[in-house]
Backbone as JSON, one array per atom type, in Angstrom:
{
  "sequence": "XXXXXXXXXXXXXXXXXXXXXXXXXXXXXXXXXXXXXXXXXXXXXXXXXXXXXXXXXXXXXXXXXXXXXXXXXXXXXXXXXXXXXXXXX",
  "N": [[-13.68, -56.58, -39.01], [-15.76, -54.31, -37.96], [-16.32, -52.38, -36.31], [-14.21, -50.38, -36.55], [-14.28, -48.99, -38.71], [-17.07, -47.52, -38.19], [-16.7, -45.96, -36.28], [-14.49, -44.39, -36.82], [-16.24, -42.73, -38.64], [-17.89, -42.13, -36.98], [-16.83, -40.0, -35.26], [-15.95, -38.42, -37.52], [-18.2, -37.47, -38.31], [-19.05, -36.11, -35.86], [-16.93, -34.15, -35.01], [-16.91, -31.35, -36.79], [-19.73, -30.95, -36.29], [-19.64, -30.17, -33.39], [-17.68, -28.24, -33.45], [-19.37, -26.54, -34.89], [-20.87, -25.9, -33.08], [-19.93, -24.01, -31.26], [-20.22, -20.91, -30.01], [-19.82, -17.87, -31.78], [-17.76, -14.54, -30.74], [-19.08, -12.33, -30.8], [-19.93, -9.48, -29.85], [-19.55, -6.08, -30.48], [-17.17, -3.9, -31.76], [-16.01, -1.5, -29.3], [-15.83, 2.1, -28.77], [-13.79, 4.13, -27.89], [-12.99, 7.2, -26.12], [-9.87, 9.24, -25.84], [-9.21, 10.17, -22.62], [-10.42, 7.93, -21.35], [-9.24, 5.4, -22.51], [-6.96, 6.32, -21.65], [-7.53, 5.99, -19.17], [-8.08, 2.86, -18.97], [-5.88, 1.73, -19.69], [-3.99, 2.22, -17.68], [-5.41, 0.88, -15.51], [-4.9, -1.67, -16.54], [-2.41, -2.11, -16.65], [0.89, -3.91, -15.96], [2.67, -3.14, -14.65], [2.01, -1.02, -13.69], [0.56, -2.11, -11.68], [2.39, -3.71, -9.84], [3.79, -1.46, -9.23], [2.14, 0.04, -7.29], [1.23, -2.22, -5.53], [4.13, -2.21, -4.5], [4.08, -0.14, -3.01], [2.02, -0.25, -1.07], [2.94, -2.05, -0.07], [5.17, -1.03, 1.49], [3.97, 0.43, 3.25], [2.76, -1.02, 5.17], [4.71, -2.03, 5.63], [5.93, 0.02, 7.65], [4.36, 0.38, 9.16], [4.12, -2.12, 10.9], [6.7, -1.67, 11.41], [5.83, 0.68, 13.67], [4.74, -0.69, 15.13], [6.66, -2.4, 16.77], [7.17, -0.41, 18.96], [5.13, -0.49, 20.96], [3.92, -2.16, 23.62], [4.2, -5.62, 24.99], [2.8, -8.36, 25.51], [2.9, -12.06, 26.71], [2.18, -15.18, 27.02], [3.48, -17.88, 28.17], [2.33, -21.0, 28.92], [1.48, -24.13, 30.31], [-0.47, -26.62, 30.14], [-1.81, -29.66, 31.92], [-2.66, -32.06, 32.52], [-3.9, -34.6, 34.97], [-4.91, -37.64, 35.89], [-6.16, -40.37, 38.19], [-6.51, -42.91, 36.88], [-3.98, -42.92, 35.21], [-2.09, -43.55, 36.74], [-2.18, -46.63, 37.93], [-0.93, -49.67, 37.52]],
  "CA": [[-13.85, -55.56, -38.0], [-17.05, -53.24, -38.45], [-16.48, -51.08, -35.36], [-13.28, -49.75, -36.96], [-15.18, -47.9, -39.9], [-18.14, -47.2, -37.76], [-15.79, -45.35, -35.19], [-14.4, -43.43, -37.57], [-17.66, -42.38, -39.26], [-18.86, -40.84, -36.24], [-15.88, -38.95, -35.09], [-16.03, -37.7, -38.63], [-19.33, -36.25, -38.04], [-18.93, -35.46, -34.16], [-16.24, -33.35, -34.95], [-17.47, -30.55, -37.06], [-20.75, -30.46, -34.96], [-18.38, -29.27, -32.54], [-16.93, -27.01, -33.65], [-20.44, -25.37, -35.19], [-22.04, -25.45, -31.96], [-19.39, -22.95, -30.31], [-20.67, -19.57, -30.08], [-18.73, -16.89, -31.68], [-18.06, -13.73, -30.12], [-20.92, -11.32, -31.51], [-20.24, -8.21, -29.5], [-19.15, -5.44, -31.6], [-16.15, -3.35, -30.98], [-16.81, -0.25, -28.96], [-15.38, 3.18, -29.1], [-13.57, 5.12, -26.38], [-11.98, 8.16, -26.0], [-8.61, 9.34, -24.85], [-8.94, 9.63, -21.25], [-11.2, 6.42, -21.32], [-8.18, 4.73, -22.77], [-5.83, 6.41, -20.6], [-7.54, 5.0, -17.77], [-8.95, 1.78, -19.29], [-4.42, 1.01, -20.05], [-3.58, 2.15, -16.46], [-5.73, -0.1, -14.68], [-4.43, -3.31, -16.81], [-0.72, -2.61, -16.77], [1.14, -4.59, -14.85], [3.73, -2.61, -14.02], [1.56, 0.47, -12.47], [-0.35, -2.69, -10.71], [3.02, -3.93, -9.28], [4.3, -0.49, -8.4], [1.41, 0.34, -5.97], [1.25, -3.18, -4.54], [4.9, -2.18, -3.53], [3.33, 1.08, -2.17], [1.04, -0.68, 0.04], [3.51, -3.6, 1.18], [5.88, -0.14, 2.6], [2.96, 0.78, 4.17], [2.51, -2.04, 6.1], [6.12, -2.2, 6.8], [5.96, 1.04, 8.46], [3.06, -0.24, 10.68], [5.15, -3.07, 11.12], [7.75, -1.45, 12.49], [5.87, 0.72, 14.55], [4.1, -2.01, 16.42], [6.89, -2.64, 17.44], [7.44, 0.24, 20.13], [4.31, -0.96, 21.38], [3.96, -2.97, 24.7], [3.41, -6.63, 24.12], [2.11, -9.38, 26.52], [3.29, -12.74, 26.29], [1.91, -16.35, 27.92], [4.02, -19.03, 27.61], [2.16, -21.6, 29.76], [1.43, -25.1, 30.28], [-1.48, -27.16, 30.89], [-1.27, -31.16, 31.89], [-4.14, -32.87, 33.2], [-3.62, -35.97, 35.18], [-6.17, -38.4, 36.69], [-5.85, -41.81, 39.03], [-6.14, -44.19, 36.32], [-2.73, -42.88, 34.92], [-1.11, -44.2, 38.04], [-2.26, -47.9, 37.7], [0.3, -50.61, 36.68]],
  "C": [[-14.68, -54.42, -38.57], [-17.07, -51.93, -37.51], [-16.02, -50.02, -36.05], [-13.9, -48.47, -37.51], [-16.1, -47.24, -39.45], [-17.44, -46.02, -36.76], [-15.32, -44.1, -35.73], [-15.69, -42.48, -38.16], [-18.04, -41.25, -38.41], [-18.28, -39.93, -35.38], [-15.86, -37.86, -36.05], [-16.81, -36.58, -38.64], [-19.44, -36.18, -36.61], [-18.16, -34.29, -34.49], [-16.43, -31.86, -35.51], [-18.84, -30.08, -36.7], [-20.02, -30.0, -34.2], [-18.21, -28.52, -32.79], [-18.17, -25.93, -34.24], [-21.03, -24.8, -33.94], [-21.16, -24.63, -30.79], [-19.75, -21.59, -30.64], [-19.42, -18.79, -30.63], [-19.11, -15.33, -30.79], [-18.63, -12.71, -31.04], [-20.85, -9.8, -30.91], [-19.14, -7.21, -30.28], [-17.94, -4.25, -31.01], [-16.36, -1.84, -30.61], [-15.58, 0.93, -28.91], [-15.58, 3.53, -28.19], [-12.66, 6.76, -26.6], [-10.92, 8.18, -25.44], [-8.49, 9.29, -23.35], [-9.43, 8.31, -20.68], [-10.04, 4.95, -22.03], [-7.04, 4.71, -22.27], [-5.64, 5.49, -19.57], [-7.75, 3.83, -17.77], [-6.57, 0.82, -19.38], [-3.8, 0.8, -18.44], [-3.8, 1.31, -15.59], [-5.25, -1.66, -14.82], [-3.12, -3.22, -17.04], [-0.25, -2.79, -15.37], [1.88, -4.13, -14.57], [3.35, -1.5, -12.81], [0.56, -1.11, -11.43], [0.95, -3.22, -9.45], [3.76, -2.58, -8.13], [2.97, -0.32, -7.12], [1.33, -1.12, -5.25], [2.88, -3.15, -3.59], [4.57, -1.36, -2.67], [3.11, 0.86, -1.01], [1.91, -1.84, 0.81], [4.95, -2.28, 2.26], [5.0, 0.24, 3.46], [2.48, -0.01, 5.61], [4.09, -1.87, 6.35], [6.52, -0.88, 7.37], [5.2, 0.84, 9.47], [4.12, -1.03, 11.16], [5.93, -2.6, 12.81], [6.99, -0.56, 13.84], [4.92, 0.43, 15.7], [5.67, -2.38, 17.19], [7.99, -1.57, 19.11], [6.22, 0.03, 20.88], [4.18, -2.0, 22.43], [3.69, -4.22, 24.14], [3.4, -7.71, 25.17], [2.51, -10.37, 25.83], [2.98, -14.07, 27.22], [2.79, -17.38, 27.38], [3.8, -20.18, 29.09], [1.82, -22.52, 29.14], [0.55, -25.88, 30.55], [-1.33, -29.13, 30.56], [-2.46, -31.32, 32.83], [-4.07, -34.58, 33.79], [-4.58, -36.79, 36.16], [-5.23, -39.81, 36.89], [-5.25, -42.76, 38.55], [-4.95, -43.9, 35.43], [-1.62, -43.61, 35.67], [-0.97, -45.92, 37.95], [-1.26, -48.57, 37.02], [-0.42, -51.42, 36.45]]
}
């Protein structure tokens, strides 16, 4: 069996090609100030992202509710369509 060895071989060298030909990351680390960090933490914590999404879901449930002193129209109809050749036995 010749594959065997051959198989191996070129996994051998596949594999570290690989791994050379991934880019590293190259951009260099940048420098902020305090309020630029204040605001740069605020926007990615998840806790101040959860608190205002509750914010906004009371908000809507205040609309909510007052839709419903609001008039409201309501069809509950039926449509049936019947022709000749239904009749036929």
């Amino acid at each position: 069996m010749t594959i065997r060895p051959m198989l191996t071989a070129l996994i051998l060298y596949l594999v570290p090609a690989c791994a050379l030909g991934q880019q590293t990351d190259s951009t260099a680390a940048r420098t902020i100030n305090l309020p630029q960090a204040v605001e740069l933490a605020l926007r990615h914590n998840h806790v101040v992202k959860i608190a205002s999404l509750h914010v906004e879901e009371e908000k809507h449930a205040k609309e909510v509710a007052r839709s419903a002193y609001l008039p409201t129209i309501r069809n509950d109809s039926t449509f049936a369509h019947a022709t000749d050749t239904q009749f036929i036995a």
